[in-house]
TORVEX-122081 format. One line per 3 residues: number of its first residue (from 0); for each residue x negated, y, z of N, C-alpha, C. Coordinates in steps of 0.05 Angstrom, whole numbers, m for minus. Atoms other than C-alpha are relative to their C-alpha. Layout:
<atoms>
NUM) X,Y,Z,X,Y,Z,X,Y,Z | ...
</atoms>
This chain:
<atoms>
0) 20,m13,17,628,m132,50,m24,m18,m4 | 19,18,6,573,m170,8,m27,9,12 | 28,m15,m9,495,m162,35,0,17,m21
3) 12,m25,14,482,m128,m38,17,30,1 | m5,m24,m1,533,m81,m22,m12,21,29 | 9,m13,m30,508,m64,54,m31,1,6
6) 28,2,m5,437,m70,49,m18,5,m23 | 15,m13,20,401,m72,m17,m1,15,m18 | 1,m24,31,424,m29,m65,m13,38,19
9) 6,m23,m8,395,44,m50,25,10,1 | m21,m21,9,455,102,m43,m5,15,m15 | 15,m20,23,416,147,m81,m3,m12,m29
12) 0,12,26,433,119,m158,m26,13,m8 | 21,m17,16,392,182,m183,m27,m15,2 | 10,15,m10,341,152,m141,m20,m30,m13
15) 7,20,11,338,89,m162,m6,m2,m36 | 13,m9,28,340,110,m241,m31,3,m4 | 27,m29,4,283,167,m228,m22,m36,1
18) 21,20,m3,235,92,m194,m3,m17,m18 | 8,24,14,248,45,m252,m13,10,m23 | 32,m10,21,206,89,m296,m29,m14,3
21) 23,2,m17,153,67,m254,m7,m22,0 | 0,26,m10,162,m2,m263,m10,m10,m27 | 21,9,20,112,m36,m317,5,m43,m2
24) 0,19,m1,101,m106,m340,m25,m9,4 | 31,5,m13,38,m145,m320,m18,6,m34 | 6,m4,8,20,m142,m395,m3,38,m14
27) 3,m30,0,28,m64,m400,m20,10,23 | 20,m5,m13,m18,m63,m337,m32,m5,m12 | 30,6,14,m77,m96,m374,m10,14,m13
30) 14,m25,27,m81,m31,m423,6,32,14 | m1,m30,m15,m79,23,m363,m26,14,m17 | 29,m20,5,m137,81,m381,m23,m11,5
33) 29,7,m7,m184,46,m343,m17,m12,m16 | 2,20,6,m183,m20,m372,m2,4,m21 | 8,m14,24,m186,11,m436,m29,18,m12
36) 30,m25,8,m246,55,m423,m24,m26,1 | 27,26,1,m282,m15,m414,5,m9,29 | m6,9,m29,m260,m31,m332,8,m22,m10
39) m8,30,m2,m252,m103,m320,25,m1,15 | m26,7,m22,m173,m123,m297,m14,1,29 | m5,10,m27,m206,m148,m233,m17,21,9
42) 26,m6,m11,m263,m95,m224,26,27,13 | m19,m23,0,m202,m42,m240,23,m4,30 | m2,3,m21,m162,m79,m185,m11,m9,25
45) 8,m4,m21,m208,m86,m135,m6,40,18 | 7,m40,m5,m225,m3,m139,37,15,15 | m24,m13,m9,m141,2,m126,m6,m11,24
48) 1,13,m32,m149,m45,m64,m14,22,17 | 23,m17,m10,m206,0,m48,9,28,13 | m15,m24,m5,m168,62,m45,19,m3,16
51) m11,1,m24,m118,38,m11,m5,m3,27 | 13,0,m21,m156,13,39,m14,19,16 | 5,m26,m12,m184,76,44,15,20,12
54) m16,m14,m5,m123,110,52,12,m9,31 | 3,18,m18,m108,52,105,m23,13,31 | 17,m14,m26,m164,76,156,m9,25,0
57) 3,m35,m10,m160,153,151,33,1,12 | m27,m6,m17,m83,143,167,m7,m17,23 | 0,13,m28,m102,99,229,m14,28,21
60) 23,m24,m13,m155,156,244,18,20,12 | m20,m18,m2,m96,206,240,32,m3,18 | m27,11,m17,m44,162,276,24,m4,m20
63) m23,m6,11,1,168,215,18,m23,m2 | m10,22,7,59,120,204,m7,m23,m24 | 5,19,15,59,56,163,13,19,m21
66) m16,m14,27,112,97,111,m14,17,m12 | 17,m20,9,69,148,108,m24,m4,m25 | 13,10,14,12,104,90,5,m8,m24
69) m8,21,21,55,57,37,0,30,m19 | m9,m28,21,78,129,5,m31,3,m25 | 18,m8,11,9,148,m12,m8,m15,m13
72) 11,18,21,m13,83,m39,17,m4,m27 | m4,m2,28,41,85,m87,m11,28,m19 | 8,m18,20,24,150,m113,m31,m7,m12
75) 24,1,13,m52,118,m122,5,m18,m21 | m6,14,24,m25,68,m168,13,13,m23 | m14,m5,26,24,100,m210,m24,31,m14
78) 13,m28,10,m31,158,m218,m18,m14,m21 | 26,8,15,m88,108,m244,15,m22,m29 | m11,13,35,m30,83,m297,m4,17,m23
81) 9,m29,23,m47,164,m327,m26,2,m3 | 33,m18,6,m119,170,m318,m14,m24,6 | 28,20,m10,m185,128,m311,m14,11,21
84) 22,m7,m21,m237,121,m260,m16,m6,m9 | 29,m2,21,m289,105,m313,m8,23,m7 | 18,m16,4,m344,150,m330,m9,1,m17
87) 9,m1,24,m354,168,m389,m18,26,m20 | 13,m16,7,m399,216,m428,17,28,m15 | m24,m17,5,m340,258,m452,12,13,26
90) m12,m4,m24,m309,262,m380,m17,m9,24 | 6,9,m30,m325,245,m312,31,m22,9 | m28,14,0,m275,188,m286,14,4,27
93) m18,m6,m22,m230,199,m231,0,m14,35 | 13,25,m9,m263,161,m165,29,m8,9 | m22,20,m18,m212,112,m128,3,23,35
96) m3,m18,m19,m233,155,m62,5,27,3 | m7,m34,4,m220,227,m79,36,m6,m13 | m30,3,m1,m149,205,m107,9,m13,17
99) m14,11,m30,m135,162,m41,2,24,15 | m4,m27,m20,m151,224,m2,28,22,m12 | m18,m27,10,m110,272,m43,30,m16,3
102) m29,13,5,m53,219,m49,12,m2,31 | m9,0,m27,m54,213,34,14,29,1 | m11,m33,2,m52,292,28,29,8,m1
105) m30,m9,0,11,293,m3,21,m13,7 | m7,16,m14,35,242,27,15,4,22 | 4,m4,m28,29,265,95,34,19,m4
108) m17,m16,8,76,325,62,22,m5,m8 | m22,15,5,124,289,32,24,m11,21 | m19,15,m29,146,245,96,m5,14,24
111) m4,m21,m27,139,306,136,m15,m13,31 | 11,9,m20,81,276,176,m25,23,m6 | 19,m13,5,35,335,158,m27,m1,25
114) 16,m1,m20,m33,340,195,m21,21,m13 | 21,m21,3,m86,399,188,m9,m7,m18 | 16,3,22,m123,398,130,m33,m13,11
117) 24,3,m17,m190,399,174,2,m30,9 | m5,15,m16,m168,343,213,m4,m31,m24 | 5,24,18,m154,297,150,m33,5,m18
120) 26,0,11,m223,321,125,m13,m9,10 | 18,4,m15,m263,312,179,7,m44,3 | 2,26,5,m228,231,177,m12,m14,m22
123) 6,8,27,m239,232,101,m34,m14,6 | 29,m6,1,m317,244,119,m13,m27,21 | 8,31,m12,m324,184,175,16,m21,m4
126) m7,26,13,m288,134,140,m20,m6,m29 | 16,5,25,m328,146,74,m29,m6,12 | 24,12,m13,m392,144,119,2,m20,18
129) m5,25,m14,m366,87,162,m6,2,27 | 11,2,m28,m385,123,228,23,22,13 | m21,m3,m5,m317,133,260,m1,20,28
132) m3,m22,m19,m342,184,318,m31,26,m20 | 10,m13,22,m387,221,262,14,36,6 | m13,m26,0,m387,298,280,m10,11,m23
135) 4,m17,35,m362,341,219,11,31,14 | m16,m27,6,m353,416,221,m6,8,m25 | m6,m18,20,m340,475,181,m26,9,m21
138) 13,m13,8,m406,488,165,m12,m28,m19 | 7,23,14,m425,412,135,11,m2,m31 | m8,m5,29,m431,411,57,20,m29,m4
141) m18,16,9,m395,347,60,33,5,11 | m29,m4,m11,m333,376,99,15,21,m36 | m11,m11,26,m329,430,32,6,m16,m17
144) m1,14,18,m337,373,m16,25,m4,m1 | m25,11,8,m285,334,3,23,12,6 | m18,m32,m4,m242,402,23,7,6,m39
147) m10,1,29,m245,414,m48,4,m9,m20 | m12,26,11,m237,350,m81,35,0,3 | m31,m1,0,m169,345,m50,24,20,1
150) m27,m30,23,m143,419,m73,m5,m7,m27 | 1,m6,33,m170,413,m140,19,m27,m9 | m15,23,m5,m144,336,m139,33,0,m4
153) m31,m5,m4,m69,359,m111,15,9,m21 | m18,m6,33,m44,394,m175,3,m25,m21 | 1,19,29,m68,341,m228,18,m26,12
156) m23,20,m3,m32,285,m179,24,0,m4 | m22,m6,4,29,325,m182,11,m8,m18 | m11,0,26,31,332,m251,2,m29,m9
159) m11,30,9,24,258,m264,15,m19,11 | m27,4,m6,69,241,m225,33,7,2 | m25,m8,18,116,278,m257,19,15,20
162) m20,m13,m14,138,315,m193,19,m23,16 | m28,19,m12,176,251,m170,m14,m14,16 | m5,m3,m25,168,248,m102,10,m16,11
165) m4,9,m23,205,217,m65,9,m39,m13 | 1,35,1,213,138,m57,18,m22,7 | m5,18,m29,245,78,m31,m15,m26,8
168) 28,14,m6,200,37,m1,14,m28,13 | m8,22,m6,207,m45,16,1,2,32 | 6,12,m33,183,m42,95,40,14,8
171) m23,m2,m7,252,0,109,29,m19,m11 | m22,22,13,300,m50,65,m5,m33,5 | 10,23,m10,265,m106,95,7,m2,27
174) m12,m4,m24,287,m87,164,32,0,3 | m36,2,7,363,m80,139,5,m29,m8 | 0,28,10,355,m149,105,3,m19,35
177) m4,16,m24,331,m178,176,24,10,18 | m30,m4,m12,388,m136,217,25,m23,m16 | m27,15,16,431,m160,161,11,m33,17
180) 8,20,m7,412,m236,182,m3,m4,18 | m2,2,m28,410,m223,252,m28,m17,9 | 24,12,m9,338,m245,251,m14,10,9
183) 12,m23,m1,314,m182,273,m20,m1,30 | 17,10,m22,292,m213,337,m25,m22,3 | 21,16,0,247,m263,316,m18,10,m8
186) 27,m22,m3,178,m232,327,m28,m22,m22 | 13,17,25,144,m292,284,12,4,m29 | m9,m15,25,188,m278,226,m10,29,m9
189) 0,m38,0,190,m207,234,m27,19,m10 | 31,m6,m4,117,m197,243,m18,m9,m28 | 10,4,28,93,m238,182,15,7,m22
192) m3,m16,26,138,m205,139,m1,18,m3 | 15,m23,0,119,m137,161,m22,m9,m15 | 35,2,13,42,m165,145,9,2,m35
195) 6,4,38,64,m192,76,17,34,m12 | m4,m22,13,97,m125,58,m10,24,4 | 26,m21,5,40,m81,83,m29,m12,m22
198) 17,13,26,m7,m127,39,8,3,m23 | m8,m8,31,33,m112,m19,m12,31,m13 | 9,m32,12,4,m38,m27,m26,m6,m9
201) 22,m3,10,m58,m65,m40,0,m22,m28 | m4,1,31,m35,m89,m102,13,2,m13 | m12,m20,22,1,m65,m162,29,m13,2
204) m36,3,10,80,m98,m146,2,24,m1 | m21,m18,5,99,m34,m134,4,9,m28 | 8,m1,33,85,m25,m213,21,m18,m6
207) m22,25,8,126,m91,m224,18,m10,16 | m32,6,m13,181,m102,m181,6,24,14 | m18,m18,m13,239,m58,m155,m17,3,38
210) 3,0,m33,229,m41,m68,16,m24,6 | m25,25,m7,297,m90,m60,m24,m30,m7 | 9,14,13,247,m146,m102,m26,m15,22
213) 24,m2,m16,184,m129,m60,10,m16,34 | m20,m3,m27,229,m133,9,3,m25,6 | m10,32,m5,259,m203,m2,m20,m12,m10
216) 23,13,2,193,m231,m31,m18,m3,26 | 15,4,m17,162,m204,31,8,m24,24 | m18,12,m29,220,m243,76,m4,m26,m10
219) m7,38,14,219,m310,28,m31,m11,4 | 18,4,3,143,m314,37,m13,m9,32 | 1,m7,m35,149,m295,117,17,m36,7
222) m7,36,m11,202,m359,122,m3,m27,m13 | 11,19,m2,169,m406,88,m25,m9,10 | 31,6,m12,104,m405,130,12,2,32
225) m10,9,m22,149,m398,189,13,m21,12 | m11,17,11,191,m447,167,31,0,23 | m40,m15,m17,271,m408,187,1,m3,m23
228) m31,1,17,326,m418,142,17,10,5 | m22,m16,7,380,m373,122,20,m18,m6 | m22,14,10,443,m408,121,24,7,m21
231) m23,m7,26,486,m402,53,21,20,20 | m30,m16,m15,552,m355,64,16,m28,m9 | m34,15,2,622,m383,52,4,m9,m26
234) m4,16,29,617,m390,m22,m29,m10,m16 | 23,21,6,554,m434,m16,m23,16,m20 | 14,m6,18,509,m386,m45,m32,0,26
237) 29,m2,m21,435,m382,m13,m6,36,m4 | m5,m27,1,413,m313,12,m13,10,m19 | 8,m15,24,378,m291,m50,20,14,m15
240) m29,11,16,437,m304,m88,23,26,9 | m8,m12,m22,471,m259,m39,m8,31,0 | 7,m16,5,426,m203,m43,0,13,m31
243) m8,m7,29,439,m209,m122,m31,0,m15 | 29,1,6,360,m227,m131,m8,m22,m8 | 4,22,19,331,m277,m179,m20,m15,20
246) 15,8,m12,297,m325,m140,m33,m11,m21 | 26,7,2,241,m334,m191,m19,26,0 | 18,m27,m2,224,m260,m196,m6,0,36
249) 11,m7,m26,217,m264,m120,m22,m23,4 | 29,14,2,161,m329,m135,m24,16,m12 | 8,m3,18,136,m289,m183,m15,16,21
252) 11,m27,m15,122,m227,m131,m32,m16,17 | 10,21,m3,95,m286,m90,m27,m6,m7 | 21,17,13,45,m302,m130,m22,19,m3
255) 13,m18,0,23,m239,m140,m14,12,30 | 7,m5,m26,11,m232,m63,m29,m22,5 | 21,23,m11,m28,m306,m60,m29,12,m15
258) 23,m8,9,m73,m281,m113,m23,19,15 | 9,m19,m19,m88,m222,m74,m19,m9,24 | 15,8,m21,m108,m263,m15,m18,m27,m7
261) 25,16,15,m148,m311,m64,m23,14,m3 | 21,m15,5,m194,m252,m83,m14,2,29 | 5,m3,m26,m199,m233,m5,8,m26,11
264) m7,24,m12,m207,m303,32,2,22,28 | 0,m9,m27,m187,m290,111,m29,m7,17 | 25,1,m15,m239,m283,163,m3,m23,17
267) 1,17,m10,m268,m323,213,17,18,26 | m10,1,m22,m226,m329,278,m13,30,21 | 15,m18,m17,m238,m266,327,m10,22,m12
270) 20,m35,11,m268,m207,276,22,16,m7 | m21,m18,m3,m240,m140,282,m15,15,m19 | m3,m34,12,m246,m73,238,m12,14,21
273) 13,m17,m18,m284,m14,254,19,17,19 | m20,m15,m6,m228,21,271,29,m11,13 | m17,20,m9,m184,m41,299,16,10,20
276) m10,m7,m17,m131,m26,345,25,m19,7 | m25,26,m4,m69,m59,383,19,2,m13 | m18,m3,18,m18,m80,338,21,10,19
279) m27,m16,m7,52,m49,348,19,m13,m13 | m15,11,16,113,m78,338,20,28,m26 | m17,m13,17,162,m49,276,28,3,1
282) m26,m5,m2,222,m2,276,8,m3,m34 | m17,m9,23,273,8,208,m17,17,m14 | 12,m19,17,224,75,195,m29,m3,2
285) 21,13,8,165,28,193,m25,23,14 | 7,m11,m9,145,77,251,m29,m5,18 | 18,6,m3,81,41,270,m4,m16,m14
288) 6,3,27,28,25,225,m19,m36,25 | 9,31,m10,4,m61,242,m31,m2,m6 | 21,10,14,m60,m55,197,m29,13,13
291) 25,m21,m2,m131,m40,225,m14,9,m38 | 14,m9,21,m175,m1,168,m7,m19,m8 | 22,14,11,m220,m50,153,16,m41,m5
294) m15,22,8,m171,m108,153,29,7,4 | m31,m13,4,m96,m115,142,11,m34,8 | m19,23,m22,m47,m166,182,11,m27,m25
297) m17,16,5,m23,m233,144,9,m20,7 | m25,30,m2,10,m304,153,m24,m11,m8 | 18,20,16,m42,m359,150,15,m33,m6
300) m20,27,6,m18,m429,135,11,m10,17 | m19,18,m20,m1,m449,202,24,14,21 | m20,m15,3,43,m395,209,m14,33,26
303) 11,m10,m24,m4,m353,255,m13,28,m16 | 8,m24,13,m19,m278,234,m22,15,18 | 25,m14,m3,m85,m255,237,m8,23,m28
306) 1,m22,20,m123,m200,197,m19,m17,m12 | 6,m8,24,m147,m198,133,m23,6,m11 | 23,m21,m4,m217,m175,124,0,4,m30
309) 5,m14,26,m221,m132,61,m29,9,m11 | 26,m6,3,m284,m118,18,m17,17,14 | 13,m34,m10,m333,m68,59,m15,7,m25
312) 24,m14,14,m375,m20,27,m12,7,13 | 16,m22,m20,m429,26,40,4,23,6 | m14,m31,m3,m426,94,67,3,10,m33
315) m8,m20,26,m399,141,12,1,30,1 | 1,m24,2,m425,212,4,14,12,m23 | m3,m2,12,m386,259,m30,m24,10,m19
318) 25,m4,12,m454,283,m57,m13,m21,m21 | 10,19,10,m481,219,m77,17,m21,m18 | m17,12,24,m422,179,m103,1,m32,21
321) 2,29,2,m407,103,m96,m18,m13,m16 | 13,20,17,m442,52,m125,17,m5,m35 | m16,8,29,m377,49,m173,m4,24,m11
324) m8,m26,8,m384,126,m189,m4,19,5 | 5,m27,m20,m392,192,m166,25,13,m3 | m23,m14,m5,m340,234,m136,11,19,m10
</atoms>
């Protein structure tokens, strides 16, 4: 049996149909709602980074898995392909942090990692203020705020996402790939291609490539900074080839990752996140999450994976708003 028959193709056809709706071209991204209401490409993708990132350190807060996390960030992207986060005198725009929260929400539900409602509020509320032992109760106007941001929130995500639910996600098909390859032991491989395929949520592939696409981009990116080789099969094909995957759409993904870490240069040597913790290695159900909040794990050139440091902000009241907006 070929790898694309034992590893990449999903079983679920329906499945796979229902996700290529979902799948856009980079020039169909340039005329989302936002970018249309007057958002700048890069201002519009830094606000997705943003969200995710936010989504990123309330699931650390909460303990939730990496799957969990990836889930919710796709629902923040394919949501801000329906609606804007501009502000406009007609509307109010939709912030980046009130749809991260609501998107963890259902999230959590989805992959059957549910956690109290309270519990993800009370995270919502010291990650947006940045003070990670921050006491919130019941009686604090910002525990209501963002209490009812993410009910009123939860319907309108539904609906634009059309009810479609469920996913398949790269970190699990990326783990079959390495079993596949029997590379599953090498903890340098392994490890920076976890990083590069938790880095991918914070920007829009999941929009433009398949999970299978995302998966082997993350593995072709992991062994050339490790520098392992896959050896051809029997009828001399290389493992792309193999998996039945265009090797320029997997540069292409590629590229879309370096960019990513062009906008965000890496830190200096030694700085952690507010919320930093010990990494964990990864099972198949991408059952521990690698990324602190405030930075996220990659591959630097000399093949050595350190974090990430992502834009900070300032605290964020739901009262007061961002700098980009109000909530």
């Amino acid at each position: 049996m070929s790898p694309i028959d034992s590893v990449a193709i999903p079983s679920n056809e329906v499945l796979l149909r229902a996700q290529s709706q979902w799948l856009f071209t980079s020039a169909e991204l340039l005329r989302t709602p936002s970018i249309l209401d007057g958002l700048s490409p890069a201002q519009e993708h830094s606000n997705r980074s943003k969200g995710v990132n936010f989504i990123t350190q309330v699931g650390i807060l909460l303990k939730l898995p990496q799957i969990t996390l990836a889930t919710a960030s796709v629902y923040l992207h394919r949501f801000y392909v329906r609606h804007s986060m501009v502000d406009l005198p007609s509307r109010p725009g939709l912030h980046h942090y009130a749809i991260a929260a609501t998107s963890l929400f259902l999230a959590t539900k989805v992959e059957e990692n549910c956690r109290k409602m309270k519990e993800l509020v009370v995270a919502c509320c010291r990650v947006a203020q940045k003070q990670p032992n921050l006491v919130v109760d019941e009686q604090n106007k910002e525990y209501w705020r963002w209490r009812d941001t993410i009910l009123v929130n939860e319907d309108l995500l539904l609906e634009s996402l059309c009810f479609d639910l469920q996913l398949e996600h790269p970190h699990r098909l990326l783990f079959d790939i390495l079993c596949y390859y029997n590379v599953q032991d090498n903890k340098h491989l392994r490890n920076a291609a976890w990083a590069f395929v938790n880095d991918s949520n914070l920007t829009t592939l999941c929009l433009l490539f398949p999970a299978r696409t995302i998966a082997a981009a993350a593995l072709y990116a992991a062994a050339k900074h490790t520098d392992v080789a896959f050896p051809d099969d029997e009828w001399g094909r290389p493992w792309w080839e193999q998996l039945s995957l265009d090797i320029v759409e997997l540069r292409k993904a590629c590229s879309v990752l370096a960019e990513a870490y062009e906008e965000n240069p890496l830190p200096r040597q030694g700085e952690k996140g507010l919320y930093a913790r010990e990494e964990d290695d990864i099972d198949e159900n991408g059952a521990k999450t690698r990324s602190s909040p405030l930075t996220t794990t990659t591959t630097t050139t000399n093949g050595n994976v350190q974090s990430r440091a992502l834009e900070e902000e300032r605290p964020v009241s739901m009262s007061e708003g961002s700098e980009e907006g109000e909530v």
